[in-house]
N, C-alpha and C positions, 0 to 999 in steps of 0.2 A: 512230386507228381508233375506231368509236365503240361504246359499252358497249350489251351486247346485255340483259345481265343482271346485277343487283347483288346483295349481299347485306344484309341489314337488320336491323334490331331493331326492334321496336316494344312501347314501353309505355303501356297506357291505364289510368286508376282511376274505378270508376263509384263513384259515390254511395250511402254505406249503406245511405240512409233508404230506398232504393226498396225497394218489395217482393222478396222471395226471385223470385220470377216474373218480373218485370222486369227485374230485375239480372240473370240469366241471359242472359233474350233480350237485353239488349245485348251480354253475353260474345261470345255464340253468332252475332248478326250478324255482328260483327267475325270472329270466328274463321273464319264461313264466306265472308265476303269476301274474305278472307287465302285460305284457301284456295281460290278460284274465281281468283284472279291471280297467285297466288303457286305457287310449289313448294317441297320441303322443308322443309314448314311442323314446327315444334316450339313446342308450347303449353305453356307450364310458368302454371298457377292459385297465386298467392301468397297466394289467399285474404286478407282482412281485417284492414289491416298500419295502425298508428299514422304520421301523418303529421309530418313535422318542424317544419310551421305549418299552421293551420285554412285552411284552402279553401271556400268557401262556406259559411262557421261551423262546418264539419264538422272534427276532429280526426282522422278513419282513413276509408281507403277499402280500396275491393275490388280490387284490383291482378291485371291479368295480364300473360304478359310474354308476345312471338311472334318467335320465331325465322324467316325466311324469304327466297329468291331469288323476284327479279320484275323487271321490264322497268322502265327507271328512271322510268319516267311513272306508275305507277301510286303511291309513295309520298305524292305529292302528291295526286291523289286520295283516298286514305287518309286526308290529314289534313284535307283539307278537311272530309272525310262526318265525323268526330271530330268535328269544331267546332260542328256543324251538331246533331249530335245528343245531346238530352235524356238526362241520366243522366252522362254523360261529364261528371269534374273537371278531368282533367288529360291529358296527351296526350304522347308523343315519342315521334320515327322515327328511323332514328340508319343512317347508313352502315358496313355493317361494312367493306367493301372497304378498300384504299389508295388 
């Protein structure tokens, strides 16, 4: 039978150096993406965490983490637009399901 809806994680870390204004609006894109395909979205802000190795010479980002159910095509999409987009260090989508 095939999966109508999954469950997910997703964690993305934007870039310190960007401006406070910046750095939100890409929070906020993401978040309202998530929520425009997704349901039972839960947004937990980890705010400004030290990294275990420098990433773009950077030693800390801005970490958010999203809880959410969504149609399983949509993940992928997800990570693409992540890739794609300026400000984003680092990216993972993570299947909660079995």
């Amino acid at each position: 039978m095939a999966k109508i809806t999954g469950k997910y994680e997703t964690i993305f870390i934007v870039n310190p150096t960007l401006e406070e204004a910046a750095a939100t609006a890409v929070q906020d894109k993401f978040k309202s993406l998530i929520e425009e395909n997704g349901t039972n979205v839960e947004v937990e802000d980890w705010g400004k965490r030290r990294m275990a190795y420098p990433i773009e010479d950077q030693a800390e980002g801005v970490y958010t983490l999203v809880r959410f159910e969504s149609k399983p095509e949509f993940p992928a999409e997800l990570d693409r637009i992540y890739k794609i987009t300026d400000g984003i260090m680092r990216s993972i989508i993570v299947c909660l399901d079995d």
